[in-house]
N, C-alpha and C positions, 0 to 999 in steps of 0.2 A: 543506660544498661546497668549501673549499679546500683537505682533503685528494683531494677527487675530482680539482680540476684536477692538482695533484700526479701523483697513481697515471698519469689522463692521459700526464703525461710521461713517466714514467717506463718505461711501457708503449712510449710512441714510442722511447726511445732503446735499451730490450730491441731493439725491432725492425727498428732501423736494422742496432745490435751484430749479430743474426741474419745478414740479407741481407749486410752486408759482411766479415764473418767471413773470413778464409783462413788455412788453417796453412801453405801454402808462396809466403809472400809474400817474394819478392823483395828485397833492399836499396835499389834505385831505387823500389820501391813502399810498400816499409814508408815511407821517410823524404819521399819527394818525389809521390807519389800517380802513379809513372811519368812526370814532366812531364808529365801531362794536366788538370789540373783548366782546366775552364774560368772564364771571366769573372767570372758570376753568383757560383759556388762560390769563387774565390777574393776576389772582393770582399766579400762577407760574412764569409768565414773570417778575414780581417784583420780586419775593421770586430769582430767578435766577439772576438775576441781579442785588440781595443786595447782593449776598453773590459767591465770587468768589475763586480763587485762592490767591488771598488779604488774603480773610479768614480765609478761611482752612493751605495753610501754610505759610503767615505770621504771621499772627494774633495770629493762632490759636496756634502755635508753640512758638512763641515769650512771650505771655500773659501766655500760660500754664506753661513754665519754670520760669517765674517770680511769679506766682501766685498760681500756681498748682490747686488744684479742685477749687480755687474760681474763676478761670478763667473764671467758668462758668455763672457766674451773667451777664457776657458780652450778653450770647447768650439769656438769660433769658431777658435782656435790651432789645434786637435786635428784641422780640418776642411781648413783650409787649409794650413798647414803638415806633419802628419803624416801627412794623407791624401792630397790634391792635390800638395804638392809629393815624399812621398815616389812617389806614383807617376811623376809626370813627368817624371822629374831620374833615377830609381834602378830600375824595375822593368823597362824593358827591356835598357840595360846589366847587369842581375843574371842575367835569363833568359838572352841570349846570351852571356853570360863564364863562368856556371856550366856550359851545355853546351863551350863550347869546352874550357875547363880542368879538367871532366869531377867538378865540387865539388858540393856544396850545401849546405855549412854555411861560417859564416866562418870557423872556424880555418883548414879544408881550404883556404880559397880566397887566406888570409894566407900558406900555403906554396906553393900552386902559382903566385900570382902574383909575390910577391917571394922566390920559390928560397930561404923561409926555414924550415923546421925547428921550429927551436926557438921562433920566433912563435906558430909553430899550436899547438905542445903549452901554452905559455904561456895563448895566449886559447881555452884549454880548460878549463886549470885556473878562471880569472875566469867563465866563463860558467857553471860546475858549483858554484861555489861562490856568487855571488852573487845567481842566479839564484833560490835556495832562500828569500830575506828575502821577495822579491814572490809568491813561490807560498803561503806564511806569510800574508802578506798578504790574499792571496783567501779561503781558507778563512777567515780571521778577520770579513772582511766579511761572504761567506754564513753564518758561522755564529751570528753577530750578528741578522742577520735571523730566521733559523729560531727562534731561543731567543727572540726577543720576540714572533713571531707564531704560532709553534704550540706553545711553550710545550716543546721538545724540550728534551731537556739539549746545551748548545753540544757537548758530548764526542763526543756519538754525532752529530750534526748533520756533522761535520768528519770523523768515520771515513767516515761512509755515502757522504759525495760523494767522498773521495778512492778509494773501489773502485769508485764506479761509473766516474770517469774513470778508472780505471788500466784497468777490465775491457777497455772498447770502445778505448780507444788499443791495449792489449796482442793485442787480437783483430786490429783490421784496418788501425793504422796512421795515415798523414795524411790517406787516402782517405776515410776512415771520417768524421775527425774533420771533414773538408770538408766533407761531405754533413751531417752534422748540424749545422755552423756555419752550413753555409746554412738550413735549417731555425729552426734557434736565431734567425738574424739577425732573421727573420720575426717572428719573437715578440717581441723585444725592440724593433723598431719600434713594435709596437701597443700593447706595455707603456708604451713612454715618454708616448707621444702620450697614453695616460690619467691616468698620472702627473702630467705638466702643466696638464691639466684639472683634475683633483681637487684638487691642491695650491693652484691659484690660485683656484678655487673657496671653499678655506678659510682664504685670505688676505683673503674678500668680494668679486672680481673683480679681474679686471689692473689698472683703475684705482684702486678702494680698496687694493687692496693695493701700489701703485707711491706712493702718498700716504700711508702709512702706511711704510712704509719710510722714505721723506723726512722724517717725524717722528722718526724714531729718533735718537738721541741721538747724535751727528757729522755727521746729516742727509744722506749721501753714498749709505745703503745701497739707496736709492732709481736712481739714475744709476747710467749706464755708466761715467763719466767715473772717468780712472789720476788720480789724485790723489798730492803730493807723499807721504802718510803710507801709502799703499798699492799705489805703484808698484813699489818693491823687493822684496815677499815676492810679489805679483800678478803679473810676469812672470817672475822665477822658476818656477814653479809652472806658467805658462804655455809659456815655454820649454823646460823638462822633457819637461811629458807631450808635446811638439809636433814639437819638434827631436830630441829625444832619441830619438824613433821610427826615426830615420834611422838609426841605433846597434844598436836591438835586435836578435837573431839570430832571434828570436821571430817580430819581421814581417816580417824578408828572409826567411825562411821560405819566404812567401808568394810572391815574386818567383821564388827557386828553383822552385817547380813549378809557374808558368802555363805551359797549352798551349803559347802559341805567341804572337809579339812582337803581334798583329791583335789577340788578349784584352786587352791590355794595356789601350786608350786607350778601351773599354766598362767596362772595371773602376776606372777611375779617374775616372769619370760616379758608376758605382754608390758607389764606398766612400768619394769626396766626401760625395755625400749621407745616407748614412749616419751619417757622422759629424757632420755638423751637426745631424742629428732627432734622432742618442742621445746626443751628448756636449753640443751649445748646447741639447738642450731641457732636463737633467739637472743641468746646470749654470745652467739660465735657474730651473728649478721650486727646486733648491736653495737661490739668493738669498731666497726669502719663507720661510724660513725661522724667523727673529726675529720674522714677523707673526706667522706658523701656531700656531707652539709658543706664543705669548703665549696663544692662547687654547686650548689644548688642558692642561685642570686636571692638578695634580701634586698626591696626594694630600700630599708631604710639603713641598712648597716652593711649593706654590702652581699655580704653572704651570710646563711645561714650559721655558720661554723662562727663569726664575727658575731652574731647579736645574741647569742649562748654566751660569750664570754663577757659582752658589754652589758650581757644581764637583758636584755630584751625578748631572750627567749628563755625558759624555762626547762629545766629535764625533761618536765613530764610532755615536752611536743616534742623529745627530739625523733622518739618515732612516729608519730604521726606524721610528720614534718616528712619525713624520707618516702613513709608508705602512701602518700599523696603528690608526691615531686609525680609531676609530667615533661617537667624540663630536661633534669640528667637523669633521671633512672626511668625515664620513659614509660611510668605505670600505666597500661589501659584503664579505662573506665571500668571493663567488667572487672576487671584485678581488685579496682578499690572496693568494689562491694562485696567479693570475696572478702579481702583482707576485713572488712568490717564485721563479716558473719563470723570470720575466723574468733575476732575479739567477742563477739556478741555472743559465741559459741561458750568462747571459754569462760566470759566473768556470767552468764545465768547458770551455766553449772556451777560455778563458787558461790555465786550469791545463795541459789537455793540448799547446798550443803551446808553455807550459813544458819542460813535461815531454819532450816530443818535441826541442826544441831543447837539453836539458843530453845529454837520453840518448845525442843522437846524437854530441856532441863526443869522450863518453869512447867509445861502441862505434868509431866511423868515424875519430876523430881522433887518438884519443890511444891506446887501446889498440889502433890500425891502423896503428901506429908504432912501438909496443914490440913484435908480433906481428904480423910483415907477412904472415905466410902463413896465416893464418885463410882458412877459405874463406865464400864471400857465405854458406852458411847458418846458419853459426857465427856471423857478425857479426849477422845477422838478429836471433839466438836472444840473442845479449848484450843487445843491444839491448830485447829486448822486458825482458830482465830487469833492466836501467838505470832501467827504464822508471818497473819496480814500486818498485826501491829510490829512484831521486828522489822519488818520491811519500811514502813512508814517512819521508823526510830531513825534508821540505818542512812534512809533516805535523806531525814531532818539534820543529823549530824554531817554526811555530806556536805550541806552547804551552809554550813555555821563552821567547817573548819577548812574551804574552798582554798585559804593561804596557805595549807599545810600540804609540803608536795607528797606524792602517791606513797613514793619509796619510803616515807618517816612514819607515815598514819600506817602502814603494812608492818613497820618492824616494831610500833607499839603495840600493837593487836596483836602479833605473835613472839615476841618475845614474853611478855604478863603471861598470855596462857600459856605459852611453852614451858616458860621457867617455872609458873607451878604444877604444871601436870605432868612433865615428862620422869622426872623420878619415882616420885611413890606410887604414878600408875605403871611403869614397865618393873622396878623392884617387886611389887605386888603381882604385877601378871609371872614373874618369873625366878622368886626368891622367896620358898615358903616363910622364911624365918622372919618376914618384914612384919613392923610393930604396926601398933596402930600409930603410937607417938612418934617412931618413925617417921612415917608417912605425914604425920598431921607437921611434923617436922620440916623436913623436905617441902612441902607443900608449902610454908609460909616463909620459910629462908628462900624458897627460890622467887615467888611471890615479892616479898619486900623488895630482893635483888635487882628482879627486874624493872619494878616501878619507880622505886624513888629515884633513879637519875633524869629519867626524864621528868620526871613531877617537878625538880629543882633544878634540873639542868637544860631541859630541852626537850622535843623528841629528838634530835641529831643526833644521840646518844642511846638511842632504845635497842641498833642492833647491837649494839657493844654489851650494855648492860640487860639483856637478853640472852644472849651467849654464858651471859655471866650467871644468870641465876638459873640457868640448865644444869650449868658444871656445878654449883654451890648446890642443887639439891640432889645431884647423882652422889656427891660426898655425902653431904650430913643422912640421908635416909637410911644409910648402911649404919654410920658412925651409932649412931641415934638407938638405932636397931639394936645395937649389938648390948647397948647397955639399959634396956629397957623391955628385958623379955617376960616380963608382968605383964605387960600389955598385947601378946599375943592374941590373934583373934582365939575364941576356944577350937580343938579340933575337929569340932565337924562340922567346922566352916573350910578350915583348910583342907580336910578329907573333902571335901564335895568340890569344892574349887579345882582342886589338883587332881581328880580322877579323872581316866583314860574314857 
């Protein structure tokens, strides 16, 4: 039966692929879906593309055993902060500065706002390269799931999703990926919402299982409550996936091609709520974690809960582990296939906003700099073939860094680009006085911040030092600012920016 629901999708997204297929699509269409997508489609296409198989089971797995129900403050972050405040603060200054200044990626919009050159080519290079640990990332998640629940070998589990995302991005673009994000969205609501059932179900009920977590050896994994011992790695991890969204090029994506400013403040209803059903219910069902697996037998350790600790199991199966248990959580068959389209739903919408977001720096940015006389069909045509080779990068680094668990590879990819982009792009969207030096400021303090601990120390360190080089460039871009007003763009760059 869960190959059936499988084929099911499968079948849906041949026929999505079908109907929006074009070979003479445009540059504004391949990249920005013509600035039309409406409300509905762009609030799910973000909501789908924050939250992947990264999420659900690295994150949600890894966070939940370490933290148990307070793991949930994460998804509650992801809700308000990532999704609420990135809407209300960012996505109609994006929509109106990207048509005025005629952009839709951030390098594009770090030159035409601060008349700088060499910026854009700069955070071209960091988004094409950094870009590729979190696409790594996904695949390893999904392919995690596939290999424990349909018994696929991970190899071919990892090729198979990386062409069907390449196929339907390479065919019809962000339009494409929209309409099936919305789609997708759909299914992963009703994935969750079971997911939370079931699991709490095999923890004996929310209240056996919230008493039975309070027995657990620190007695905390029970409560919400930030505790002196799990304050510091808990909003880390929190601020990351939260703040850090303000950063990505992945979800400004999304702001570049809504309709029109009137979608905005109905999309920001929807992809609230979104985020609080798939990221606090995933990170809520994650916390019972330590109950479930106690009772879910491990032929060689006993219990699953027991080969976690004796190191036999690894974070990144502990949800897979639960959402394949037939013994205590009693999943159906058709459930597991469910649950797999769920996953499969969620990391091809991240992968292809990946994908779409490195492809476009080097067609649009970087090689529309070296080669300014390309005509739009050529950049089209690069582009689609960006598209295939990130994919194939992304793919290749996968499994040259296979030892590196989901949760470390996710918080060096977003921390690097967080920490350099979140300042002097939102300063710039919303502080006319921001310098160039400024920015080019910010940009490289938070940049350095975020890299060199884990270059020298680890990635075990990337959401800390991530976190860190958000806050280090939300300071210095103002600092920086204030004593370098020579460097202002001229005014009728910021006159055109800043008009109504």
């Amino acid at each position: 039966m869960k190959y059936a629901v499988l084929i099911c999708y499968a079948v849906m997204i041949v026929g999505i692929l079908v109907l929006t297929a074009k070979k003479s699509l445009s540059l504004k269409d391949f990249l920005l879906g013509g600035r039309s997508v409406g409300a509905w489609m762009s609030a799910l296409s973000y909501g789908a593309s924050y939250f992947s198989a990264v999420i659900i089971v690295g994150y949600a797995g890894s966070m939940g055993w370490q933290f148990g129900i307070a793991a949930a403050w994460a998804g509650i972050g992801n809700a308000i902060i990532g999704s609420l405040l990135a809407w209300s603060l960012l996505a109609k200054p994006v929509r109106r500065m990207g048509e005025k200044l005629d952009v839709g990626t951030i390098p594009g919009f770090f030159e035409k706002r601060f008349n700088a050159k060499w910026m854009k080519l700069f955070a071209s290079v960091i988004i094409f390269i950094f870009l590729i640990p979190y696409s790594a990332s996904v695949y390893k998640g999904l392919g995690t799931m596939f290999d424990m629940a349909l018994g696929i070998d991970y190899t071919w589990c990892v090729i198979g999703i990386a062409v069907l995302a390449a196929l339907y991005l390479f065919a019809g673009g962000y339009k494409a990926t929209a309409i099936t994000d919305f789609i997708q969205g759909i299914i992963m609501i009703v994935g969750v919402v079971l997911i939370i059932g079931y699991i709490i179900k095999g923890a004996g009920g929310l209240k056996e299982g919230l008493s039975a977590l309070a027995k657990t050896e620190g007695g905390t994994f029970g409560s919400m409550a930030i505790t002196r011992e799990n304050a510091q790695p808990l909003l880390s991890n929190v601020l990351l996936t939260s703040l850090g969204v303000l950063g990505l090029p992945q979800m400004l994506h999304k702001f570049f091609a809504i309709k029109d400013e009137k979608s905005v403040k109905r999309a920001t209803v929807i992809s609230t709520l979104f985020a609080l059903i798939i990221a606090g219910g995933v990170y809520f069902a994650g916390g019972f974690s330590r109950v479930v697996l106690n009772k879910i037998p491990d032929a060689t350790w006993g219990t699953a809960a027991n080969a976690v600790e004796q190191g036999g199991m690894v974070m990144d199966q502990i949800m897979p582990t639960m959402l394949t248990d037939q013994t205590v959580i009693g999943i159906p068959d058709w459930l597991q296939g469910l649950f797999i389209v769920l996953l499969l739903s969620a990391s091809i919408s991240t992968l292809t906003a990946l994908v779409l977001a490195s492809a476009s720096v080097i067609s649009v940015d970087l090689l529309g700099s070296l080669f300014p006389k390309r005509t739009e069909k050529q950049q089209t045509l690069t582009m689609r073939i960006l598209c295939l080779v990130f994919v194939v990068l992304s793919l290749v680094i996968n499994f040259l860094m296979q030892g590196t668990p989901i949760m470390q590879l996710m918080s060096l990819s977003w921390g690097v680009v967080a920490g350099a982009f979140l300042a002097p792009f939102m300063y710039g969207l919303l502080w006319k006085r921001t310098t160039r030096l400024g920015a080019w400021a910010g940009l490289l303090v938070g940049f350095l911040t975020a890299l060199l601990p884990p270059l020298f120390l680890g990635t075990s360190v990337s959401a800390v030092s991530g976190v860190a080089g958000m806050l280090a460039g939300l300071v210095t871009v103002p600092a920086v600012s204030l004593c370098t007003k020579s460097t202002l763009p001229p005014e009728h760059i910021i006159r055109t920016a800043f008009s109504k």
